[in-house]
CHARMM-style PDB file with segment names, atoms N, HN, CA, C and O in Angstrom:
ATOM      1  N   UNK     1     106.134  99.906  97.661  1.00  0.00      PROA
ATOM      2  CA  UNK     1     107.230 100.494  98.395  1.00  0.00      PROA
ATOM      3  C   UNK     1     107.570 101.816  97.714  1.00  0.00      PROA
ATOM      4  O   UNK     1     107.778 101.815  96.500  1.00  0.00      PROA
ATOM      5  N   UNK     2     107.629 102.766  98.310  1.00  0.00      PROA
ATOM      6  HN  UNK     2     107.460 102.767  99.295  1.00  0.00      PROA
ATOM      7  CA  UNK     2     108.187 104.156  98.076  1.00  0.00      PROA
ATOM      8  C   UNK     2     109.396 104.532  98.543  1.00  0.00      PROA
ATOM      9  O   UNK     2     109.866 104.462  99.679  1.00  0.00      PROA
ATOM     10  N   UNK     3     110.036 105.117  97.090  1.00  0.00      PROA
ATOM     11  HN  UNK     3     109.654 105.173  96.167  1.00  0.00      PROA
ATOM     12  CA  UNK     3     111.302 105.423  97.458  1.00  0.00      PROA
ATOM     13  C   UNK     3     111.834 106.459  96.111  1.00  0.00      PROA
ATOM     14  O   UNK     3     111.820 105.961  94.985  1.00  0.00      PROA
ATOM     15  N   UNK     4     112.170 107.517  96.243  1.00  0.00      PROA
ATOM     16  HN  UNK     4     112.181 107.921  97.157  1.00  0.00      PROA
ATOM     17  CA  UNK     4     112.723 107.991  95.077  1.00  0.00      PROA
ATOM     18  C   UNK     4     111.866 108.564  94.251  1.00  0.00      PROA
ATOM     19  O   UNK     4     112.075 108.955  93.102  1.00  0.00      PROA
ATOM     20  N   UNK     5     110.443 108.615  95.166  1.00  0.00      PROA
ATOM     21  HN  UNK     5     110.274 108.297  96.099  1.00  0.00      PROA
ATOM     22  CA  UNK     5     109.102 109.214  93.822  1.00  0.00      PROA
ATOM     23  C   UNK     5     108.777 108.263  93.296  1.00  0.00      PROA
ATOM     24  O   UNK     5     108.298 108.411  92.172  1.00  0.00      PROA
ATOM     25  N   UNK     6     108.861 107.170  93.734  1.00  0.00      PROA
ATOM     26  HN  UNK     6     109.250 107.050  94.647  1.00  0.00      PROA
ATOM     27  CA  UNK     6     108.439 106.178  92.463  1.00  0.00      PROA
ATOM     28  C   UNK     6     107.901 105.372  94.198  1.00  0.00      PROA
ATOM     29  O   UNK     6     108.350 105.351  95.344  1.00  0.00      PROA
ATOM     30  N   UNK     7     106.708 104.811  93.456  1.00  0.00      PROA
ATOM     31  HN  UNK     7     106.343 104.829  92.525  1.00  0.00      PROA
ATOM     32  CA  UNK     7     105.758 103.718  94.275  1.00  0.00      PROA
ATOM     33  C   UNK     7     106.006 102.474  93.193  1.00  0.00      PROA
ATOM     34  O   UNK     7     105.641 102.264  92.036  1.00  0.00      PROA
ATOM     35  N   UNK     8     106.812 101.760  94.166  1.00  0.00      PROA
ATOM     36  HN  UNK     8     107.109 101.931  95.106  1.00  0.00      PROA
ATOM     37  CA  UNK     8     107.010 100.290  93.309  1.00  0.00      PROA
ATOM     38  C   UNK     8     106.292  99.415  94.017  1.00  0.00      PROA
ATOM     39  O   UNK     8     106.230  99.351  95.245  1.00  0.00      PROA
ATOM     40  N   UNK     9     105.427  98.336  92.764  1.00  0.00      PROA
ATOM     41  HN  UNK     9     105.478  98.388  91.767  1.00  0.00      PROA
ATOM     42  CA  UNK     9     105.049  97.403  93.457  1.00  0.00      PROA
ATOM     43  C   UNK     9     105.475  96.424  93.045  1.00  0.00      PROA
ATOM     44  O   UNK     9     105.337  95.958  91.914  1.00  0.00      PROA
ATOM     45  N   UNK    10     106.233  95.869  94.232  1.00  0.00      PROA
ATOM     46  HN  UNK    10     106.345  96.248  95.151  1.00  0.00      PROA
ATOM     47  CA  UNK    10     106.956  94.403  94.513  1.00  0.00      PROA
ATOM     48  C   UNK    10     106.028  93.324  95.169  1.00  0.00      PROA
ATOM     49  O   UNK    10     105.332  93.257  96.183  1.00  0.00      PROA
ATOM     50  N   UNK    11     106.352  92.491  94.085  1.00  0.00      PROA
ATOM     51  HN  UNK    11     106.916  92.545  93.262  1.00  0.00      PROA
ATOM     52  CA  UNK    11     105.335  90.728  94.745  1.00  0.00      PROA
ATOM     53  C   UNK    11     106.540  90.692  95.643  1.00  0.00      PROA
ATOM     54  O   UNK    11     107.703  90.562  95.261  1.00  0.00      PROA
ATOM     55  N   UNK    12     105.941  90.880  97.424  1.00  0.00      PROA
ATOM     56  HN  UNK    12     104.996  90.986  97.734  1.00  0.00      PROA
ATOM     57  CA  UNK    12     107.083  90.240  97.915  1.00  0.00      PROA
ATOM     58  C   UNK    12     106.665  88.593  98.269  1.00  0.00      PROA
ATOM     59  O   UNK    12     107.429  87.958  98.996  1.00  0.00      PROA
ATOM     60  N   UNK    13     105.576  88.018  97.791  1.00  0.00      PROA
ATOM     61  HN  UNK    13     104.956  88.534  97.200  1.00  0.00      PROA
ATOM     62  CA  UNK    13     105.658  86.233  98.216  1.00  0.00      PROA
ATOM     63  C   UNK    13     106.518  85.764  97.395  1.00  0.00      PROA
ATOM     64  O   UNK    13     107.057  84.673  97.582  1.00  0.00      PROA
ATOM     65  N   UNK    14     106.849  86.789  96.015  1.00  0.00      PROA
ATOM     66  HN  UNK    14     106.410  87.675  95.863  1.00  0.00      PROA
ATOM     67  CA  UNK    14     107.548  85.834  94.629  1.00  0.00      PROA
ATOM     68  C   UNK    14     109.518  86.397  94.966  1.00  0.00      PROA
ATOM     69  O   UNK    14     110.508  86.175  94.269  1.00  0.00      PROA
ATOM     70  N   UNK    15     109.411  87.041  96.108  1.00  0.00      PROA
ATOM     71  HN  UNK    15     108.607  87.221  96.675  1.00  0.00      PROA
ATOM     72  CA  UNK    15     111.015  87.462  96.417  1.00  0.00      PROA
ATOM     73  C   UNK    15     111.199  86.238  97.270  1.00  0.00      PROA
ATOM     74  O   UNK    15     110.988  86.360  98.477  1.00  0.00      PROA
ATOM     75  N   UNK    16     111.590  85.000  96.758  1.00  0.00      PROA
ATOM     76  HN  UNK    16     111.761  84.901  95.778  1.00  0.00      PROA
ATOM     77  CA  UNK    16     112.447  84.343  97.604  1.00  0.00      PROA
ATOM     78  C   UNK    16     113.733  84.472  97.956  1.00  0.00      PROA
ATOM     79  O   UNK    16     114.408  85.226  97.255  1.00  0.00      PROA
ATOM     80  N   UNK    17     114.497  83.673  99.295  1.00  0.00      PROA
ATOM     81  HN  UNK    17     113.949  83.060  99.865  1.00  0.00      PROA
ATOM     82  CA  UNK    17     115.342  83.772  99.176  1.00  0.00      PROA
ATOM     83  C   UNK    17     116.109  83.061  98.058  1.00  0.00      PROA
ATOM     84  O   UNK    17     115.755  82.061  97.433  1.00  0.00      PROA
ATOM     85  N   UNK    18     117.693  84.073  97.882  1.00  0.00      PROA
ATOM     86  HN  UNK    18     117.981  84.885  98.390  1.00  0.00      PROA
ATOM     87  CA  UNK    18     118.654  83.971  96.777  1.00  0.00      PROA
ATOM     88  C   UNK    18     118.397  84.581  95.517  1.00  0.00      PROA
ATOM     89  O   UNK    18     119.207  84.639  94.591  1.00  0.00      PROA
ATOM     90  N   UNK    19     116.641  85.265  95.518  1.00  0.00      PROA
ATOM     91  HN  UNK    19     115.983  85.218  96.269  1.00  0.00      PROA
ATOM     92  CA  UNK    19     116.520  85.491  94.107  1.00  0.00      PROA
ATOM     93  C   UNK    19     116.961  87.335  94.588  1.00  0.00      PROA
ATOM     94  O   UNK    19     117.537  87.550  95.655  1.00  0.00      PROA
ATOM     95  N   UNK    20     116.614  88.398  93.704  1.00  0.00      PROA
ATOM     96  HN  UNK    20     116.147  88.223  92.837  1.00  0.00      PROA
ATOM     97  CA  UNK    20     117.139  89.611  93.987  1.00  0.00      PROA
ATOM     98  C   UNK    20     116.118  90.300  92.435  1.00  0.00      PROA
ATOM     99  O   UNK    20     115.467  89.901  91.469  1.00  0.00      PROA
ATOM    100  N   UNK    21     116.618  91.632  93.145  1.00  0.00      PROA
ATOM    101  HN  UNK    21     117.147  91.956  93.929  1.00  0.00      PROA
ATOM    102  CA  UNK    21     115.865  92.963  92.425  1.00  0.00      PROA
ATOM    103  C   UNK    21     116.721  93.970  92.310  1.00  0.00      PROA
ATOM    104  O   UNK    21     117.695  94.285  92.993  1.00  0.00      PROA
ATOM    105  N   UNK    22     116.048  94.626  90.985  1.00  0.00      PROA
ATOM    106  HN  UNK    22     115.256  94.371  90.429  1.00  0.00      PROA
ATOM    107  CA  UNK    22     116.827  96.213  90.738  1.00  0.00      PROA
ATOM    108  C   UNK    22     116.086  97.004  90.755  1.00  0.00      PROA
ATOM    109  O   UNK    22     115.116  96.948  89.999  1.00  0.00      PROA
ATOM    110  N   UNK    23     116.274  98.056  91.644  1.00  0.00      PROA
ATOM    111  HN  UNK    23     117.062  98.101  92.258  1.00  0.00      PROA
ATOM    112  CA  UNK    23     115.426  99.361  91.816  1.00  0.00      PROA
ATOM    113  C   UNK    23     116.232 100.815  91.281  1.00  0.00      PROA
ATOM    114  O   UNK    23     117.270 101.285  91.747  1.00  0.00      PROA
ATOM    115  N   UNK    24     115.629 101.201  90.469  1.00  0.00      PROA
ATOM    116  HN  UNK    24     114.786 100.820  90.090  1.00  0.00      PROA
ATOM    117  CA  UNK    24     116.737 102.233  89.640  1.00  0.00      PROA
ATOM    118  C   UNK    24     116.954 103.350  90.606  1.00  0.00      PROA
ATOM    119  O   UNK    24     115.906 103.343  91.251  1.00  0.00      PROA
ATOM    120  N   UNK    25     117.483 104.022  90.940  1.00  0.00      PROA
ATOM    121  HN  UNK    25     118.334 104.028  90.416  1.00  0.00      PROA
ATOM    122  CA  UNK    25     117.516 104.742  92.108  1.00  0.00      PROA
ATOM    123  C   UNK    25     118.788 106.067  92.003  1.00  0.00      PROA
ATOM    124  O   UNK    25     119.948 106.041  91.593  1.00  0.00      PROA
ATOM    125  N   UNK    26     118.173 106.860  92.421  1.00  0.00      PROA
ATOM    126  HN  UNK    26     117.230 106.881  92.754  1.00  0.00      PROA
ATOM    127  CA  UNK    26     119.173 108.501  92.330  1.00  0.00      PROA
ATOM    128  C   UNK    26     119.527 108.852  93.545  1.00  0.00      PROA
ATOM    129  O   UNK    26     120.417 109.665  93.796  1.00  0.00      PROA
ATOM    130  N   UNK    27     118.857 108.265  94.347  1.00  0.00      PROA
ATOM    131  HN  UNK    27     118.134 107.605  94.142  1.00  0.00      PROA
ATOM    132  CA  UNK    27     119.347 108.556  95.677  1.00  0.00      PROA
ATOM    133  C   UNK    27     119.487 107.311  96.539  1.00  0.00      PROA
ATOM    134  O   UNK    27     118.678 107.061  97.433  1.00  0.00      PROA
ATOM    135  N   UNK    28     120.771 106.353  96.188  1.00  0.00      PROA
ATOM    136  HN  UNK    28     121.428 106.556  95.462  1.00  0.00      PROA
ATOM    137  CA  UNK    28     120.793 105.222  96.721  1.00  0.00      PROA
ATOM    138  C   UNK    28     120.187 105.154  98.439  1.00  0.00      PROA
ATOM    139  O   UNK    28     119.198 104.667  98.986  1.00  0.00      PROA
ATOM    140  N   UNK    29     120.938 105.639  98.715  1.00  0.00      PROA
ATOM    141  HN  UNK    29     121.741 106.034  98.270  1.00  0.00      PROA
ATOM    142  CA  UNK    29     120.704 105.588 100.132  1.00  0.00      PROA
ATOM    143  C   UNK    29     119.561 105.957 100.729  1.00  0.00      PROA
ATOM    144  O   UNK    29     119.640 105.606 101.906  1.00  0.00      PROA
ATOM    145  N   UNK    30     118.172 106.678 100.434  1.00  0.00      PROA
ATOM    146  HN  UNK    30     118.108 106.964  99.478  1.00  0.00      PROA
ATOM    147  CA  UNK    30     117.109 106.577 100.342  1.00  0.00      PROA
ATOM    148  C   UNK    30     116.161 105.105  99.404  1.00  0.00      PROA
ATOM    149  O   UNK    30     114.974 104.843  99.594  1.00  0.00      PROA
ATOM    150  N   UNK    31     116.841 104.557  98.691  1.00  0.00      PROA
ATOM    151  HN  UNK    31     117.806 104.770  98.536  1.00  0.00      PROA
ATOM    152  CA  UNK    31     116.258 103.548  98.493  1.00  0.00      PROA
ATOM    153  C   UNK    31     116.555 102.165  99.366  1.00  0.00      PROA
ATOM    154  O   UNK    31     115.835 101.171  99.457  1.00  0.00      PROA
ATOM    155  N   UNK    32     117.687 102.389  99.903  1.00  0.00      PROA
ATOM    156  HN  UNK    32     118.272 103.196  99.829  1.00  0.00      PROA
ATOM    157  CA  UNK    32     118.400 101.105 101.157  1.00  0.00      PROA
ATOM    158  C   UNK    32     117.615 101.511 102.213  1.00  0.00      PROA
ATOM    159  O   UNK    32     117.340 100.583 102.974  1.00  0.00      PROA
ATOM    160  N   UNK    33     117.052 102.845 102.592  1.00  0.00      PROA
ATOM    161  HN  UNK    33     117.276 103.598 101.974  1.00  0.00      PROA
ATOM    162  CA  UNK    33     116.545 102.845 103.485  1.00  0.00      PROA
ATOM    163  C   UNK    33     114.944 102.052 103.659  1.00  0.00      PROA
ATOM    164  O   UNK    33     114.400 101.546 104.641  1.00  0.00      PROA
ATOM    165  N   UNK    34     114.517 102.210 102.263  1.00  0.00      PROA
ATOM    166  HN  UNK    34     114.958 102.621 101.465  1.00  0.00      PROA
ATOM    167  CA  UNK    34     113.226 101.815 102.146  1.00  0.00      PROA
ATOM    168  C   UNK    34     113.025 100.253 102.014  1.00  0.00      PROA
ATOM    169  O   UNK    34     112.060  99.602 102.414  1.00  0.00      PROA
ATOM    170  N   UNK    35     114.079  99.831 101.408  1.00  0.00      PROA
ATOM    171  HN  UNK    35     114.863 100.360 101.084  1.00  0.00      PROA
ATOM    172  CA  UNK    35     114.024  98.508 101.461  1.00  0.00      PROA
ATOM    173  C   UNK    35     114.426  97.506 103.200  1.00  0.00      PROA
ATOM    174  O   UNK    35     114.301  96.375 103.669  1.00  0.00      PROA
ATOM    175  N   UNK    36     114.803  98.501 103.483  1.00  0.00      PROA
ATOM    176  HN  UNK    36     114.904  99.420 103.102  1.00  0.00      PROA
ATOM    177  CA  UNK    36     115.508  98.017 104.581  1.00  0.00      PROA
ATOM    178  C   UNK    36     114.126  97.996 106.211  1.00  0.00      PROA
ATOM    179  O   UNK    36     114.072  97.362 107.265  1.00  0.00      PROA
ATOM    180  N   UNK    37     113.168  99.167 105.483  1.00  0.00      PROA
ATOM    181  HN  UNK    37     113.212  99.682 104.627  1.00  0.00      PROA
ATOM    182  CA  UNK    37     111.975  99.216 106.156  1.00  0.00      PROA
ATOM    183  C   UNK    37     111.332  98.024 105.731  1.00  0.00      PROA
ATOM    184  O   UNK    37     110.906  97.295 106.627  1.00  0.00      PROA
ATOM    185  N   UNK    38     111.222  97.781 104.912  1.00  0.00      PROA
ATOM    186  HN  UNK    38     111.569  98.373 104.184  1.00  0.00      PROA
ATOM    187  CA  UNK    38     110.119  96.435 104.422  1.00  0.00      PROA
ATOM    188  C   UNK    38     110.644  94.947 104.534  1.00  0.00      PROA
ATOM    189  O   UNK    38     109.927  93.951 104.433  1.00  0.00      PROA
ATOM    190  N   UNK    39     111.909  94.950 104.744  1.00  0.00      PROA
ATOM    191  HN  UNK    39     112.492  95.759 104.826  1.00  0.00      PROA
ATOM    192  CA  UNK    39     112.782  94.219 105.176  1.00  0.00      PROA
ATOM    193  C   UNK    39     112.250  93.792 106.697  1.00  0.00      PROA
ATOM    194  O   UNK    39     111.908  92.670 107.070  1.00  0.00      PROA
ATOM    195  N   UNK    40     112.292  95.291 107.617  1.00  0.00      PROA
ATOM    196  HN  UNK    40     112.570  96.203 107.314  1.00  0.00      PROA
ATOM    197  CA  UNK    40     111.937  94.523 108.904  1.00  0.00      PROA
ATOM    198  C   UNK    40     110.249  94.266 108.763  1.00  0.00      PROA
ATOM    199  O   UNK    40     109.729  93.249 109.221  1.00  0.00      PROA
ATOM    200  N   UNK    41     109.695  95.025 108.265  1.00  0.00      PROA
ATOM    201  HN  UNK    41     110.118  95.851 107.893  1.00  0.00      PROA
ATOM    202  CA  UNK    41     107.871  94.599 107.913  1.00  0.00      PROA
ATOM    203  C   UNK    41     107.933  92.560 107.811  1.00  0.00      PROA
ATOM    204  O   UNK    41     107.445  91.628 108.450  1.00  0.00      PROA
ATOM    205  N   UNK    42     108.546  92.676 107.002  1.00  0.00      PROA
ATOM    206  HN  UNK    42     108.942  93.434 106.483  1.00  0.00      PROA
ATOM    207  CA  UNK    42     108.498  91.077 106.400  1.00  0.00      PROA
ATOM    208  C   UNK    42     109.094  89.946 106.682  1.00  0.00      PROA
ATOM    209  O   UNK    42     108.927  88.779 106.327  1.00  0.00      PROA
ATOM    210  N   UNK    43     110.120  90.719 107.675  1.00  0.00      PROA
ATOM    211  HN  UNK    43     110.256  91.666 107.964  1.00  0.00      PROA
ATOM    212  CA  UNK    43     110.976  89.717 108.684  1.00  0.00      PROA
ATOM    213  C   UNK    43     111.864  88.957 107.970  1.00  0.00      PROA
ATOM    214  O   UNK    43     112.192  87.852 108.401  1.00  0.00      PROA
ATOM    215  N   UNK    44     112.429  89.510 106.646  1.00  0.00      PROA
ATOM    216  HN  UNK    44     112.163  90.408 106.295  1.00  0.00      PROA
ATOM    217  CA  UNK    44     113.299  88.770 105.752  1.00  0.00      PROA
ATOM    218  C   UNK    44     115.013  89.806 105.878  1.00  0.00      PROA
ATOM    219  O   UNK    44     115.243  90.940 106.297  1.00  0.00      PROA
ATOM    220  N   UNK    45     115.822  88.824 105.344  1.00  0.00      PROA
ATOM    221  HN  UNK    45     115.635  87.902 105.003  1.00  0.00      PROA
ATOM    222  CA  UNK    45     117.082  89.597 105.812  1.00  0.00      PROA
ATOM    223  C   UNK    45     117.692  89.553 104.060  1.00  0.00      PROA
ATOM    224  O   UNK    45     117.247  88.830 103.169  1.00  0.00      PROA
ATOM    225  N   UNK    46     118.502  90.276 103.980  1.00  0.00      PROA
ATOM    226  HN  UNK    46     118.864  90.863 104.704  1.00  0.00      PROA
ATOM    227  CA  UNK    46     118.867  91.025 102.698  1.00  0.00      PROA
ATOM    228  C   UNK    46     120.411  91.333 102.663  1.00  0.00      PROA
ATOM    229  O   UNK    46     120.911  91.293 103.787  1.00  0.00      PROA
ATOM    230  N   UNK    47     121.257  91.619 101.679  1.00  0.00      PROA
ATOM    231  HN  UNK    47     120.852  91.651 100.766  1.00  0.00      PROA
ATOM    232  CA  UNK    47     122.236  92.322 101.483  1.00  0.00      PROA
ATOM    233  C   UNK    47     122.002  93.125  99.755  1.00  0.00      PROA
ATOM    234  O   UNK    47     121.416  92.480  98.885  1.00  0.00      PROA
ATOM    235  N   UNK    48     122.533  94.538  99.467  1.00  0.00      PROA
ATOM    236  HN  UNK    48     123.009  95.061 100.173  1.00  0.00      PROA
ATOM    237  CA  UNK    48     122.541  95.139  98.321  1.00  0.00      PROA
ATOM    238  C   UNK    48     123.625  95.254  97.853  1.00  0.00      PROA
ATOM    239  O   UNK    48     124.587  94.525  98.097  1.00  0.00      PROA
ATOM    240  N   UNK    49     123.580  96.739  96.690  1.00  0.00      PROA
ATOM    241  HN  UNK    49     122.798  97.330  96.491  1.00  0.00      PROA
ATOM    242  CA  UNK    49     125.278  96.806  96.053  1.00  0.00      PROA
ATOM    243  C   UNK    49     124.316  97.907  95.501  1.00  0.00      PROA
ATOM    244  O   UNK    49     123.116  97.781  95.256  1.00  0.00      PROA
ATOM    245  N   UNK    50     125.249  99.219  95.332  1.00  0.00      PROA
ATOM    246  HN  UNK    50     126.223  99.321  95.532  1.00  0.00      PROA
ATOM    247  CA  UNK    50     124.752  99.507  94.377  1.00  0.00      PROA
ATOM    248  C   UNK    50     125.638  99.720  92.787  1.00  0.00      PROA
ATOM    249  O   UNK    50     126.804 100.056  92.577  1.00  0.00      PROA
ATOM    250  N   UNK    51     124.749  99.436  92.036  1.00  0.00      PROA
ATOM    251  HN  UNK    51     123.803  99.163  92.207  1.00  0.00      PROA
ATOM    252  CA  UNK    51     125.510  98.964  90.473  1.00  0.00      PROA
ATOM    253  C   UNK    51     124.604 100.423  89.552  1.00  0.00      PROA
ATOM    254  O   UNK    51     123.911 101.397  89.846  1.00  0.00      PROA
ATOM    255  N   UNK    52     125.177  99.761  88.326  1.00  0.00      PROA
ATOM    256  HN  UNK    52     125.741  98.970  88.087  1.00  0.00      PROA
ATOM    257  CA  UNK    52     124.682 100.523  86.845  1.00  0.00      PROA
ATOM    258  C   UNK    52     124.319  99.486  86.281  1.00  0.00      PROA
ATOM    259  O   UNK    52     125.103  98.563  86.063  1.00  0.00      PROA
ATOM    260  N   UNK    53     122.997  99.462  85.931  1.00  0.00      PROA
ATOM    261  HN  UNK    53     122.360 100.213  86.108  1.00  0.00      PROA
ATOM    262  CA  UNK    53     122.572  98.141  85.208  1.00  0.00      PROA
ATOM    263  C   UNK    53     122.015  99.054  83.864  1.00  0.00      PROA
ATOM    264  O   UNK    53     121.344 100.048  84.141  1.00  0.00      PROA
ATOM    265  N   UNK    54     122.252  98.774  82.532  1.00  0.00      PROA
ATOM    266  HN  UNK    54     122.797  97.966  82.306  1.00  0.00      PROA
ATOM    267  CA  UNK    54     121.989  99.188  81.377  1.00  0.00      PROA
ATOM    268  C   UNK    54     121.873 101.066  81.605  1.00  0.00      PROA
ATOM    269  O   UNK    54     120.808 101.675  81.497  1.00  0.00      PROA
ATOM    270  N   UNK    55     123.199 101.714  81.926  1.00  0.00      PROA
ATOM    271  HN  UNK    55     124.063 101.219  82.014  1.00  0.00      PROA
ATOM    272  CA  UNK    55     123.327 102.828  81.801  1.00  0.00      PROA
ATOM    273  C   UNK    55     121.895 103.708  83.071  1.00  0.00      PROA
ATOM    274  O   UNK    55     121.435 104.845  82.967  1.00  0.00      PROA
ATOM    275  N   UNK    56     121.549 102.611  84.162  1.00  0.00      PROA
ATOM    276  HN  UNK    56     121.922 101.688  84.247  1.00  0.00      PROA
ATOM    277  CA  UNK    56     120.660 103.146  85.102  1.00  0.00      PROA
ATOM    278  C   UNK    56     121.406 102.876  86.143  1.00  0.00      PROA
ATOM    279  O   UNK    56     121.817 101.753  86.434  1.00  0.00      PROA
ATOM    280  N   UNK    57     121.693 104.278  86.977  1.00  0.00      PROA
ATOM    281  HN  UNK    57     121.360 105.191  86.740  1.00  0.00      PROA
ATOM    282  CA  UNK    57     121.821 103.963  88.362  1.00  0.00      PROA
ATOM    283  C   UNK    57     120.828 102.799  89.830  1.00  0.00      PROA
ATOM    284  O   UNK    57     119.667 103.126  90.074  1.00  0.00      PROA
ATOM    285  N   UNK    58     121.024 102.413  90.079  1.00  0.00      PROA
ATOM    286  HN  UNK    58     121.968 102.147  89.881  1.00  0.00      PROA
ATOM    287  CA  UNK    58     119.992 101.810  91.385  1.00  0.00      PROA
ATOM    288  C   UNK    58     120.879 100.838  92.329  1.00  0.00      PROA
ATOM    289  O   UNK    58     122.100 100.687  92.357  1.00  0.00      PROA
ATOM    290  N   UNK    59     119.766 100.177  93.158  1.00  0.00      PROA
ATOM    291  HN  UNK    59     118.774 100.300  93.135  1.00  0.00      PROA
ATOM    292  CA  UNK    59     120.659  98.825  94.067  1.00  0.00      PROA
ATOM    293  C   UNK    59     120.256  97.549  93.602  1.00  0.00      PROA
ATOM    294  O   UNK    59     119.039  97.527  93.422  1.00  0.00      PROA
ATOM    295  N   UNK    60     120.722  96.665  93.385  1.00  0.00      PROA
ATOM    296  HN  UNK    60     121.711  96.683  93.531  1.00  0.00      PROA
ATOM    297  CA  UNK    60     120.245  95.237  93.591  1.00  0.00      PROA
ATOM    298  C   UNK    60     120.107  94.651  94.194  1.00  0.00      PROA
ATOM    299  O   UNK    60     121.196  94.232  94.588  1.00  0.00      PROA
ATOM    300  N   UNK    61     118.987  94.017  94.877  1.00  0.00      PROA
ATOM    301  HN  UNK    61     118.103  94.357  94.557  1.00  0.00      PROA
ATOM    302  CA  UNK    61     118.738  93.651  96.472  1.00  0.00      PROA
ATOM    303  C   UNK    61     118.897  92.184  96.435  1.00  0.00      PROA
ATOM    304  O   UNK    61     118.097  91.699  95.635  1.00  0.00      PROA
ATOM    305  N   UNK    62     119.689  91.247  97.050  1.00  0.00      PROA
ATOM    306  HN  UNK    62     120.338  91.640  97.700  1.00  0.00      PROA
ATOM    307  CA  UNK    62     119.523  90.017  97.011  1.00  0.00      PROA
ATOM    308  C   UNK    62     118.748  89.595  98.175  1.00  0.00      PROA
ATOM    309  O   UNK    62     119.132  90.209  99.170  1.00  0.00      PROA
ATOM    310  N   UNK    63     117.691  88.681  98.450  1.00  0.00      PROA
ATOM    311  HN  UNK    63     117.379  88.182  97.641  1.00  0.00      PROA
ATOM    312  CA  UNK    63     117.005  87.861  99.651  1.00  0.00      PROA
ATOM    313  C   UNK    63     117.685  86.944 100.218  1.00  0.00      PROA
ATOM    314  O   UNK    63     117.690  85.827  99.700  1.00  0.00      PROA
ATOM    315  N   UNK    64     118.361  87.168 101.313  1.00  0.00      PROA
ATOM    316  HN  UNK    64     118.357  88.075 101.734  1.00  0.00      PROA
ATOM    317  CA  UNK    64     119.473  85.562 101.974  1.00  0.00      PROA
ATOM    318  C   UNK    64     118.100  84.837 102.165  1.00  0.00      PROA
ATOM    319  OT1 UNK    64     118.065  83.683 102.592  1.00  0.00      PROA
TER     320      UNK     64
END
């Protein structure tokens, strides 16, 4: 997944639901967008936030 210059690769079989991810991110809203593309790819539904996790900006994506 691309987002932010950065090509992340996410196991999405190992994203179940309830578990979640942090994607460090400078331009949140370009990274919600991208997740939100692979979201409909994969037919899975989601909610984020975006936080500061150890002095890094990004979102944390949870899998409903």
């Amino acid at each position: 997944m691309l987002t932010n210059g950065t090509d992340y690769q996410i196991l999405w079989s190992e994203f179940k639901p309830g578990s979640s991810i942090f994607l460090p991110a400078i331009d949140t809203d370009a990274a919600v967008a991208a997740i939100t593309k692979e979201s409909e790819r994969l037919e899975f539904e989601f909610v984020h936030k975006v936080v500061i996790e150890d002095n890094v900006k990004g979102i944390r994506v949870w899998r409903l």
